[in-house]
N, C-alpha and C positions, 0 to 999 in steps of 0.2 A: 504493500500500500504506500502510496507517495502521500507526503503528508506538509501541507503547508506552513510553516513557523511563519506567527506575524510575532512581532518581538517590539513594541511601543516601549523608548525610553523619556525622561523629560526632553532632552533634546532632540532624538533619532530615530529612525524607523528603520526597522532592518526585517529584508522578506525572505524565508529560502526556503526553497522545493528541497525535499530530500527523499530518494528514493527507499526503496525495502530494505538497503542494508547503511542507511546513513549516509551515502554519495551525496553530495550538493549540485543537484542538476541546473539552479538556475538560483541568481540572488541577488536583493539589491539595496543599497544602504543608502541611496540619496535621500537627505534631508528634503523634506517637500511635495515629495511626489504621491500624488492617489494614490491609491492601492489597487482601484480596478484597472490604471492603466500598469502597476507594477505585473499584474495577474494576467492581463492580459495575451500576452509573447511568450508565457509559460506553458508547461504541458498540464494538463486539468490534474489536480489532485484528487484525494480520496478521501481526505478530510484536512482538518484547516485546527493547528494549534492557537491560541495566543495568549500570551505572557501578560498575565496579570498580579501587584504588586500588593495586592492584599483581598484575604479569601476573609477574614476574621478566624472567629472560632466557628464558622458552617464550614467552610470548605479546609481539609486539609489534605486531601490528593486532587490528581485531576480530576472536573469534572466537567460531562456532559453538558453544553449550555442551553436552556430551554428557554420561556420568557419569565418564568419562577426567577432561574437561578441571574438573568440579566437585571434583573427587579433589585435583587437582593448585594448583586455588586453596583448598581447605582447608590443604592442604599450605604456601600462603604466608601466612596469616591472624598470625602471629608478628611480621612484618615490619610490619604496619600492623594493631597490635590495636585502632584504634578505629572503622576504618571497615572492613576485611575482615571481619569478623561481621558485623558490618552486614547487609553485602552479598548475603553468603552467603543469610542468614535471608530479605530480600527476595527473593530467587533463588527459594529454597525456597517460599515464599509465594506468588509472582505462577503459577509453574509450577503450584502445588495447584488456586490458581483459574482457568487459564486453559491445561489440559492439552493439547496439543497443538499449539498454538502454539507459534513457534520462538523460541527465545530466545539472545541473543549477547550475550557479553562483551564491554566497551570499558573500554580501561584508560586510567589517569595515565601510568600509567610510557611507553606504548607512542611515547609523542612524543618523547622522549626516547632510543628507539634509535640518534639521530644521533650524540649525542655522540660526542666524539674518546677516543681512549683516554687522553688524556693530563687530559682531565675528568672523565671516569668512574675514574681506577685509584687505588686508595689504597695508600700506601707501607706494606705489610702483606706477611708473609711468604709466597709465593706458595703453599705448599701451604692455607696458609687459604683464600687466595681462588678457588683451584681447588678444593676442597672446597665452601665454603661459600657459593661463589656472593658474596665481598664485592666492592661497585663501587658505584658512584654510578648510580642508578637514575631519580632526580627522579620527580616527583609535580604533582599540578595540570595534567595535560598535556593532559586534554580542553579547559580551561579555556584554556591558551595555545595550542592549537592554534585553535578559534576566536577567537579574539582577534587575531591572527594575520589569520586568514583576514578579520574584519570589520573589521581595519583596512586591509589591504589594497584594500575595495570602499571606504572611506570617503576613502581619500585616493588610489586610482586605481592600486596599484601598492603591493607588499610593498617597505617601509623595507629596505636592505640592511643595516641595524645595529639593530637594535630590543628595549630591553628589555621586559618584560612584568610586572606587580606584580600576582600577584593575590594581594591583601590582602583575609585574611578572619579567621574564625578560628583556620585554617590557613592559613600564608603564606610563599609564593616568589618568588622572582625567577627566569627567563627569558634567556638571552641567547640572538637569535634571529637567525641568519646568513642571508640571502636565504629566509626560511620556515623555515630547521632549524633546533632546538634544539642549542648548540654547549658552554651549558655552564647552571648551574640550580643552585639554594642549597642546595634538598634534598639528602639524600646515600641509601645504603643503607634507611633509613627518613626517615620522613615528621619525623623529631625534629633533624633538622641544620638547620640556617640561621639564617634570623631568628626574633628574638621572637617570640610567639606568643598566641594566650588564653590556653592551658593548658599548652604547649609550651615547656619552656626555649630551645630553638633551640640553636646550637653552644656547649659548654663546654669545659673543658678534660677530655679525655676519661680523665685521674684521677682527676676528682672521682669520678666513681659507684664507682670501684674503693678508693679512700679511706674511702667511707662503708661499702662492704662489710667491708673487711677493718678496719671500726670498730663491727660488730655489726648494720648495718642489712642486713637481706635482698635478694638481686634483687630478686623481686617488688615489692616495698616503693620501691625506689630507681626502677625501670620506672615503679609509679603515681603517683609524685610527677612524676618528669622528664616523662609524657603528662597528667598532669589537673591536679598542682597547682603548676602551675612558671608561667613567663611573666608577663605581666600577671596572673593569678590570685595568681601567688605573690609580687609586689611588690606588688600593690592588694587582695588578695582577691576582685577581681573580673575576670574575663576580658572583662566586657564596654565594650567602648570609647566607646558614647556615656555609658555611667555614670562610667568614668573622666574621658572629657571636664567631664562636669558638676561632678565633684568636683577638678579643675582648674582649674573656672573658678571656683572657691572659694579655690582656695591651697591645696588640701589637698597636702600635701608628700607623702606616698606619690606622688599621681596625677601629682602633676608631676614625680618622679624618674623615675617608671614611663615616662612619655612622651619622656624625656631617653633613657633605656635603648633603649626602643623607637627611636626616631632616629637616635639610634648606629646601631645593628645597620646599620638599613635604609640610609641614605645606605651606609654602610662597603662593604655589599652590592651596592649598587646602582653605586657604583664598580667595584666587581670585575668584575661584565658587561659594563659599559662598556671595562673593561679587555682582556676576553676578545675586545672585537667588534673593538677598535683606533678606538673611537670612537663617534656615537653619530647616531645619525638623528631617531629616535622613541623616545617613552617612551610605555608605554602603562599606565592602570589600570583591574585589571576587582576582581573581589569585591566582598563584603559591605562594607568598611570604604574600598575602593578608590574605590566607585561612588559611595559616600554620604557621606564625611566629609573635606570641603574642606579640612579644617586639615591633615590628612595630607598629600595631595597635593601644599600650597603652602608646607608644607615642605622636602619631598622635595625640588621644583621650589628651592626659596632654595639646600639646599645643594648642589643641581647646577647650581647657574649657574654655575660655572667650567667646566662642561661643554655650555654654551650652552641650557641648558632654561631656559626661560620662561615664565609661563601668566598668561594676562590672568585678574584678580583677580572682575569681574563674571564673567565665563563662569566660571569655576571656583565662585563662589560660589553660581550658578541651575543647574547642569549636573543634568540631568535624564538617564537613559537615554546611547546616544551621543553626545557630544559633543566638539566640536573644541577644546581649550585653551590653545591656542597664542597667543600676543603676539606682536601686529603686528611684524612683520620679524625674526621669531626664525627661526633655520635648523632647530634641531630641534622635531618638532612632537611635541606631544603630547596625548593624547585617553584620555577614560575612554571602554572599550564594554563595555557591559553585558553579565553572565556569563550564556551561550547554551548549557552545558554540552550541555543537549534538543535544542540542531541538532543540534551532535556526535555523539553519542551516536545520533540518528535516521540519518545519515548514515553511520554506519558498522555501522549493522545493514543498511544497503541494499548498501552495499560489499560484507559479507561474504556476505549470501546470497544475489547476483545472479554470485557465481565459483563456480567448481568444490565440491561437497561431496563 
C-alpha cells in the first residue's frame, strides 16, 4: 500500500508518497504550495497519513479520522496554536483532493502515553486538572519515536538509558527507558522546556500573569511567548545558522543568545539523565541537531562529566546517520536523521490493518 505522509510544521509542509517497503516515490517541501497541486503529478495513494501535534489524552496511537474524531482535534487546536491549524487545514485539503481515500491521525503526544504519573502531574489543584485535562503531554514524539527505533538498528539493540534532542525550531528533550518515553521537557503545551526560535521555553510562570495584571492582554502575552520570544527575542532572529554567523562576529546579542540557549539545554539534558539514573546514548535528530556541529560538541563538552564524548572529525563531516562517539567512550552517541515519513507511514498501516 503506498501511503501518503502530509507532515504540517509551524513553518513547513512536507509531502511524500512512500511505497510498501518505505521507498520515497515522490516528495515535496516547498513552503507555500497547495497540496492538491502537491498531489496532483503523484501516483494515487492508498491512504493518506498526517502529523498531528496533539491527540490529548483520546488519542494515543494512530487513529482512523472520521468527522467524530476531526471535531475533537479542532477541539484541541488551543493547546498547540501553531501547528494544530496547520494540520487541521492540511486535513481538510488532502481529503478535498483525494476523497475517499482513508486518512489517519499520528500524533506527538501519543509516545509519550508512557510517562509515569509522577512526570506527567503538575502540582495544581486537582479539580483543575480533572476538569481541564492539565499534565505533561510532551511533543516531538513521532520524531523520538523513530529515532528510537533507528538507533536501535544502528547500534544492534535499544540503549536502556537514552536521551533524544531533537533540536529544531521546536525543541525537546526525550528521556527514553528501554524504548519508553519516561519523562520529556515539553509540558501541557509545546511552550515548556528549552529555548527555542520563537518559543521562550520554561519561565517563571508569573511572569505572563505580571504582564496581564500590568495592562498587556492574553492574546498579546500568548503571541509574544509563541513567535516572539527565544532566540527571536534575544537576537531578532530565530534563525540559528544566522545567529551562528553573527557570532562568529562578536556580535554580543548572538553570543548571549547562545550562552542562554546552553544553559537551558545542558541544565535539561541533565535532568533526563537524571530521570534515567544514568546515561547510555545520546542521540541528535532535527533541523539544528543534524546540521550544526557547534551545538552538538557543546552539548557533548558539558556532559563529559556524564561520560559523553564525540570524536571532533566525525562530528564535524557527519552527514545523514552517523556514529559520534570517541574511541573508548562508554556512552555512545549518534545524530539520525529526522524520518518523521517512516512514522507516520507506519502507523497508518498499524491503524488500518486492526479492527475498524
Amino acid at each position: 500500500m503506498r501511503v501518503l505522509t502530509v507532515n504540517p510544521g509551524s513553518s513547513s509542509l512536507k509531502v511524500s508518497l512512500l511505497d510498501h517497503g518505505d521507498t520515497v516515490l515522490a516528495e515535496d517541501a516547498a513552503p507555500g504550495h497547495e497540496i492538491a497541486d502537491i498531489v496532483a503529478g503523484m501516483p494515487p495513494p492508498g491512504a493518506i497519513g498526517v502529523r498531528f501535534v496533539h491527540g490529548g489524552t483520546d488519542y494515543t496511537e494512530p487513529t482512523r479520522i472520521d468527522a467524530k474524531v476531526t471535531e475533537r482535534l479542532h477541539d484541541l487546536a488551543d493547546l498547540a496554536p501553531l501547528h494544530q491549524p496547520a494540520s487541521l487545514h492540511a486535513l481538510s485539503e488532502i481529503t478535498a483532493a483525494l476523497p475517499g481515500v482513508p486518512a489517519v491521525a499520528c500524533f506527538d503526544t501519543a509516545f509519550h502515553a508512557t510517562l509515569p504519573d509522577a512526570a506527567a502531574t503538575y502540582a495544581l489543584p486537582a479539580e483543575w486538572r480533572e476538569r481541564f485535562g492539565l499534565r505533561r503531554y510532551g511533543f516531538h514524539g513521532l520524531s523520538f519515536s523513530y529515532a528510537v527505533r533507528r538507533t536501535a538498528e544502528l547500534l544492534g539493540a535499544v540503549p536502556t538509558r537514552m536521551v533524544v534532542c531533537h533540536l529544531g525550531s521546536g525543541a525537546s528533550l526525550c528521556a527514553v527507558a528501554d524504548g519508553r518515553s519516561v519523562d520529556t521537557t515539553m509540558g501541557f503545551t509545546p511552550l515548556e522546556g528549552l529555548v527555542m526560535a520563537s518559543r521562550a521555553g520554561s519561565i517563571d510562570p508569573g511572569i505572563p500573569l505580571w504582564l496581564i495584571k500590568h495592562g498587556l492582554s492574553p492574546k498579546d502575552v500568548n503571541t509574544a511567548l509563541e513567535q516572539d520570544s527565544g532566540l527571536r527575542g534575544l537576537t531578532g532572529t530565530g534563525d540559528m545558522r544566522r545567529i551562528r554567523e553573527l557570532a562568529e562576529q562578536r556580535d554580543v546579542d548572538a553570543l548571549a543568545a547562545l550562552d542562554v540557549y546552553h544553559h537551558r539545554l545542558r541544565a535539561c539534558a541533565a535532568a533526563m539523565t537524571a530521570s534515567l539514573g544514568g546515561l547510555d546514548a545520546l542521540v541528535f535528530t532535527g533541523g539544528v541537531g543534524e546540521h550544526d556541529p557547534s551545538v552538538r560538541m557543546r552539548l557533548a563538552e558539558d556532559l563529559a562529566h556524564l561520560g559523553v564524548s564525540i570524536d571532533p572529525d566525525q562530528n564535524g563531516t557527519a552527514q545523514g546517520d552517523t556514529d559520534l562517539t570517541s574511541s573508548g567512550t562508554r556512552v555512545r552517541t549518534l545524530v539520525v536523521a529526522a524520518r518523521e515519513d517512516l512514522e507516520i507511514a507506519a502507523g497508518v498501516r498499524r491503524a488500518l490493518s486492526g479492527p475498524r
